[in-house]
C-alpha positions in Angstrom: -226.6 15.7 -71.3 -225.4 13.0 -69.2 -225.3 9.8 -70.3 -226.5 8.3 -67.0 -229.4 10.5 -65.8 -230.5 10.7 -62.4 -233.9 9.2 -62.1 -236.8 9.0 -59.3 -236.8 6.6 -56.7 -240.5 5.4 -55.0 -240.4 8.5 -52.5 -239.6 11.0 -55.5 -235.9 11.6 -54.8 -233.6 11.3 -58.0 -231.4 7.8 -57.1 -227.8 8.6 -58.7 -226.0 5.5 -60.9 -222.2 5.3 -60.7 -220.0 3.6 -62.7 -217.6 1.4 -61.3 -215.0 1.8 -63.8 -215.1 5.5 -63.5 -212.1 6.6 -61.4 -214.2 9.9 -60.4 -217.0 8.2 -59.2 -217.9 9.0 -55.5 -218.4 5.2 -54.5 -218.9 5.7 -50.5 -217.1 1.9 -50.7 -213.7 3.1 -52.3 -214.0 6.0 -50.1 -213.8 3.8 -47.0 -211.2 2.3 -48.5 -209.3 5.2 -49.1 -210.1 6.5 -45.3 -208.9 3.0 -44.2 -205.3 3.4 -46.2 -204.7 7.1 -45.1 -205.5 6.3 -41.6 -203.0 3.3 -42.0 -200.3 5.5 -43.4 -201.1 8.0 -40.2 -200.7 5.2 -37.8 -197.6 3.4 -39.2 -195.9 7.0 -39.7 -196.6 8.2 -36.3 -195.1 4.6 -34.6 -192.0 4.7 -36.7 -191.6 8.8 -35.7 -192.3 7.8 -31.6 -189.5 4.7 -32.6 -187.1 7.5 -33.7 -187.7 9.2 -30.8 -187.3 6.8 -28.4 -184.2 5.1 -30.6 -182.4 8.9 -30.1 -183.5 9.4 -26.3 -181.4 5.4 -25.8 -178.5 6.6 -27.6 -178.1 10.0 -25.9 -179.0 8.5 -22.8 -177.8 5.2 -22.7 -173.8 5.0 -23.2 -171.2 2.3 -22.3 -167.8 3.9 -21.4 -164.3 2.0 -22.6 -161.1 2.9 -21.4 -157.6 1.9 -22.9 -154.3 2.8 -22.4 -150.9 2.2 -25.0 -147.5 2.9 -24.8 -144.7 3.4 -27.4 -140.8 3.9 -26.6 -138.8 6.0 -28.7 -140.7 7.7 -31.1 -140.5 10.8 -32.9 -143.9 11.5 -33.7 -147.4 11.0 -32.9 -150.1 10.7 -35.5 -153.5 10.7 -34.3 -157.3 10.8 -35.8 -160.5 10.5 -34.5 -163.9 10.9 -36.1 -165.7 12.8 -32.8 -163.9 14.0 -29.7 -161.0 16.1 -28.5 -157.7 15.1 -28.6 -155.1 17.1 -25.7 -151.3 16.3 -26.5 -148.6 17.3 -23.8 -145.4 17.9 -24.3 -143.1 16.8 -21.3 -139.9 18.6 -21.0 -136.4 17.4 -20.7 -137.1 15.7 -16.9 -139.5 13.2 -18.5 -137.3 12.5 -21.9 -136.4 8.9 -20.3 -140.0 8.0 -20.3 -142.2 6.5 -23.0 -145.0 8.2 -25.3 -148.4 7.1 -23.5 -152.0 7.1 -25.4 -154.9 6.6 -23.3 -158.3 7.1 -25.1 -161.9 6.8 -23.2 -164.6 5.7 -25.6 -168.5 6.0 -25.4 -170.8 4.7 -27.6 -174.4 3.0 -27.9 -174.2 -0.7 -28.6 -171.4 -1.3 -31.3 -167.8 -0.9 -29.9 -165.9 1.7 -32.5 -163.0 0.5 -34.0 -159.7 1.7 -32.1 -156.6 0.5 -33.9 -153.1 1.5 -32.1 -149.6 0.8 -34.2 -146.3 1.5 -33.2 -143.2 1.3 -35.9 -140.6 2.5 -33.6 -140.1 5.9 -35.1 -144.1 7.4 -35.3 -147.2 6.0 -33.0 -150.8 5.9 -34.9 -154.3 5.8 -33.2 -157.0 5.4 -35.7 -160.3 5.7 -34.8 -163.8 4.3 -36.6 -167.3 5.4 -35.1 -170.1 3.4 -37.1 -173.9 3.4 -37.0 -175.7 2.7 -34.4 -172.5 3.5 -32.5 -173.0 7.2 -31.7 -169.9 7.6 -30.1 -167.2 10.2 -28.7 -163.3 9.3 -28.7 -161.4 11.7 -26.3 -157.8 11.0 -26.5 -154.7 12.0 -24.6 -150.8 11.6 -25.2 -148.3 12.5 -23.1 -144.9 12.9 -25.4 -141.3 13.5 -24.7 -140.1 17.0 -25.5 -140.0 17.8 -29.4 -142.1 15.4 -30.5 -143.9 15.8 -33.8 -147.6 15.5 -33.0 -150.3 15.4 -36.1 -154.0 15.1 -34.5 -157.6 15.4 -36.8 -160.8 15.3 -35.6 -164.4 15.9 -37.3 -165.9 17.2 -34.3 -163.8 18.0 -31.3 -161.3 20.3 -29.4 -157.4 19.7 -30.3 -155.1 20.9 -27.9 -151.1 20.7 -27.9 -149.4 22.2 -24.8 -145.4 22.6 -24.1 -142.2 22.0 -26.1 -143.5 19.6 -28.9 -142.0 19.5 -32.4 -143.6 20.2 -35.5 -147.1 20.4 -34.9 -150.0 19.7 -37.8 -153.5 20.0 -36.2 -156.8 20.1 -37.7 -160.2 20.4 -36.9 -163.8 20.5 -38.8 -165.9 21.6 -35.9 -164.3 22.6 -32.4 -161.3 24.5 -31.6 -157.5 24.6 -31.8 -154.8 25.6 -29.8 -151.2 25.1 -29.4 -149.0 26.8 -27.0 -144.8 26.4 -26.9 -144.0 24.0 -29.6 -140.2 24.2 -30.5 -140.8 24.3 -34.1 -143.3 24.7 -37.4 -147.2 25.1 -36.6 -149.7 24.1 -39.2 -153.4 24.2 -38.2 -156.7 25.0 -39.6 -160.2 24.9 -38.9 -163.7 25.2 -40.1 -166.2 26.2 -37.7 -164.5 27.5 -34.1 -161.9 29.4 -32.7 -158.3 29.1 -32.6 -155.2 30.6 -30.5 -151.6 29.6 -31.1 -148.8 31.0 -28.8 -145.1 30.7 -27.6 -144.1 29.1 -31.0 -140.6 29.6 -31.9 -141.4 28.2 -35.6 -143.2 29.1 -38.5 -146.9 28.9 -38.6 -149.2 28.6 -41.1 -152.8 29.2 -39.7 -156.0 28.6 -41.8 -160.0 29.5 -40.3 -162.6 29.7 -42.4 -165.4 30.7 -39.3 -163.8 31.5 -36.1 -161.8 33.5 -34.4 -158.0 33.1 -34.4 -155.6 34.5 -31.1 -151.0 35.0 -31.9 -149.0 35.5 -29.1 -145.7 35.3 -28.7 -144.8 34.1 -32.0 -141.0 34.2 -33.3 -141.3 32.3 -37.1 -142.6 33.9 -40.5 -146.4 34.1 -40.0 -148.7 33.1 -42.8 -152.7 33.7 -41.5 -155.5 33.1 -43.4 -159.2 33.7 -42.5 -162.1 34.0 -44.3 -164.7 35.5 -41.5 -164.0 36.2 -37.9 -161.9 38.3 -35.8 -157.8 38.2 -35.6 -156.1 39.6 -32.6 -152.3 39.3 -32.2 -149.8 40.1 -29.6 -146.4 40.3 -28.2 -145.5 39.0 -31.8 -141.2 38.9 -32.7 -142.1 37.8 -36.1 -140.2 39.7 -39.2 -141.9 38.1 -41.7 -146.2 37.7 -42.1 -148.4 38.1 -44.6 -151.8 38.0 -43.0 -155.0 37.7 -45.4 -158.7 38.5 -43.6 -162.3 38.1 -45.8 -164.8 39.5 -43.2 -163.6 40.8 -39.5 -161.3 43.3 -37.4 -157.7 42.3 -37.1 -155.9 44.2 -34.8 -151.7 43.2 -34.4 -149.0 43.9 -32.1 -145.3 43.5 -33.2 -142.5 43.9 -30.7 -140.1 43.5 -33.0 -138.9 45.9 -35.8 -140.7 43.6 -39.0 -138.8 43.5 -42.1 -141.8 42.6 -44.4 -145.8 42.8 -43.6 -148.4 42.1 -46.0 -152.0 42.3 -44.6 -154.4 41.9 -47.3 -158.6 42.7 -45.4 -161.6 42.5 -47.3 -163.9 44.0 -44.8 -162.9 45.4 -41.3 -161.1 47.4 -39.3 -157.0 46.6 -39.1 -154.9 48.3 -36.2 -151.2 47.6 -36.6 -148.6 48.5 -33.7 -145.2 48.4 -34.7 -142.1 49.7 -33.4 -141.0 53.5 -34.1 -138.7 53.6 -37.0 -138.9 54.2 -40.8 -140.6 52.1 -43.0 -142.0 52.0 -46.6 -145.4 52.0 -46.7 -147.5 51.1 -49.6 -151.4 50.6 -49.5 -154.4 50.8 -51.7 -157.9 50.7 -49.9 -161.5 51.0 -51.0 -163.9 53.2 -48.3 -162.1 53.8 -45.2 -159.3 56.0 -44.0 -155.8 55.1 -43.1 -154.1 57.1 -40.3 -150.1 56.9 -38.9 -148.4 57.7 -36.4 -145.2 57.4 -34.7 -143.8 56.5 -37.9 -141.6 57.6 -40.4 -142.3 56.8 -44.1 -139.9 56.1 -46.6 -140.1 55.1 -50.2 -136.8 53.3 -50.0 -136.1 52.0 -46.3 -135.6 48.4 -46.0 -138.4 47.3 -43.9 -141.8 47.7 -46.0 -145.7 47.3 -44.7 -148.1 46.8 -46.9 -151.6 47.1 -46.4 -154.5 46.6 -49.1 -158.2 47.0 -47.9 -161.9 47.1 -49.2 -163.9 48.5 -46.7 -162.7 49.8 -43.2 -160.5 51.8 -41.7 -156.7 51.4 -41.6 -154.6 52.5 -38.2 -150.7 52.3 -38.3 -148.8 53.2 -34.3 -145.8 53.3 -33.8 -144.3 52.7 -30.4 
């Protein structure tokens, strides 16, 4: 039984007693209360969402544009890093040698500046780059170099791009894409999320994507490729020396020139190999797939070995 019963009021109807300190109780006065609060919460959480939006509409539509240019005489090498924005390095052959490295960079950003810091120490120029809340900003950079100089570039979100005869060249991207066409020597680059083509390389390069695509052409120097998921198309390749390593995708390779060593390790895909006619030793181990030659001849002990390992796909050696 309850220990406050319901009793009649004067027109018979049964008059119910609460008790205040009972959290339960249906008091119609906490209960405007707590319409009151909710209803304040609704309101306050609706003008700070419509303040977001407007906040993001001003930075997106809203931007102050700052341009700056730098210059550095003599230097070897170029060493340069933004935080968002493409950076396009060119390579100026031996007609322009007489003329100084130039930096120019184009900022733009909502309300606070980014930090752009230029050094020069005679033998390497740095641009450093700072992007900061509420600053939402883009850096887009561009150098032109003398011939063989050494250009290292890094972005977070961005296109790199190194054209003509530079020197070693170190590029790397999160989010964007990369591509470098006739440096002079070594070529290091890797990338996250985009696509990548390197060509007309006379160096080594070392190439690294982990979601992307990645186009070789014309490339001379030892190749050593890795991708975890995309596509790899090569062409017009002199290069006696690769080892090639591919997680998910079809990779499909052209060499011109007899190769003394390949190693092409595939996880999942389809590899087509063209090499010249000739003899080679070929070794390979595969999962499900089939592996077809021809225009080759095979030879347990000739000089110039292929080999192939893959997991799932099908395998096609040519010889031409």
């Amino acid at each position: 039984m309850s220990d406050d019963p319901a009793e009649p009021d004067a027109t018979g109807r049964q008059e119910r007693h609460l008790d205040p300190d009972d959290p339960l109780a249906d008091d119609p006065t906490r209960q405007r209360r707590r319409r009151r609060v909710l209803r304040d919460i609704l309101i306050v959480a609706g003008v700070l969402l419509l303040l977001g939006i407007a906040f993001s509409i001003l930075q997106n539509s809203i931007r102050f544009l700052d341009e700056d240019d730098f210059t550095a005489d003599g230097v070897e090498s170029v060493n340069i890093s933004v935080d968002d924005g493409d950076v396009n390095v060119i390579a100026r052959d031996s007609a322009g040698a007489s003329r100084p490295a130039t930096v120019r960079t184009q900022v733009r950003y909502f309300l606070r500046k980014p930090d752009v810091r230029f050094e020069d120490d005679d033998t390497e120029a740095r641009l450093r780059t700072s992007c900061e809340w509420p600053s939402n900003c883009d850096i887009d950079v561009s150098a032109d170099v003398p011939e063989d100089t050494d250009a290292t570039i890094r972005t977070d979100a961005g296109d790199l791009t190194v054209t003509g005869p530079a020197g070693v060249v170190d590029a790397r991207a999160s989010d964007g894409s990369v591509t470098v066409d006739g440096s002079r020597r070594d070529v290091r680059a890797a990338i996250t999320e985009g696509d990548m083509s390197i060509a007309n390389v006379a160096g080594a390069v070392r190439a690294e994507v982990t979601n992307g695509d990645l186009e070789l052409a014309s490339l001379a120097g030892p190749l050593r490729i890795r991708m975890a998921e995309g596509d790899l198309v090569g062409t017009e390749l002199t290069s006696t020396d690769a080892e090639i390593e591919s997680g998910t995708g079809n990779v499909d390779l052209v060499f011109t020139t007899t190769p003394e060593r390949i190693e092409i390790d595939i996880g999942a895909g389809n590899l087509t190999l063209t090499v010249p006619s000739g003899t080679y030793r070929v070794d390979e181990s595969r999962g499900a797939g089939s592996i077809d030659t021809e225009g080759i001849t095979e030879d347990a002990e000739a000089p110039d070995r292929i080999t192939i390992r893959s997991g799932e796909g099908n395998v096609t050696i040519t010889g031409t």
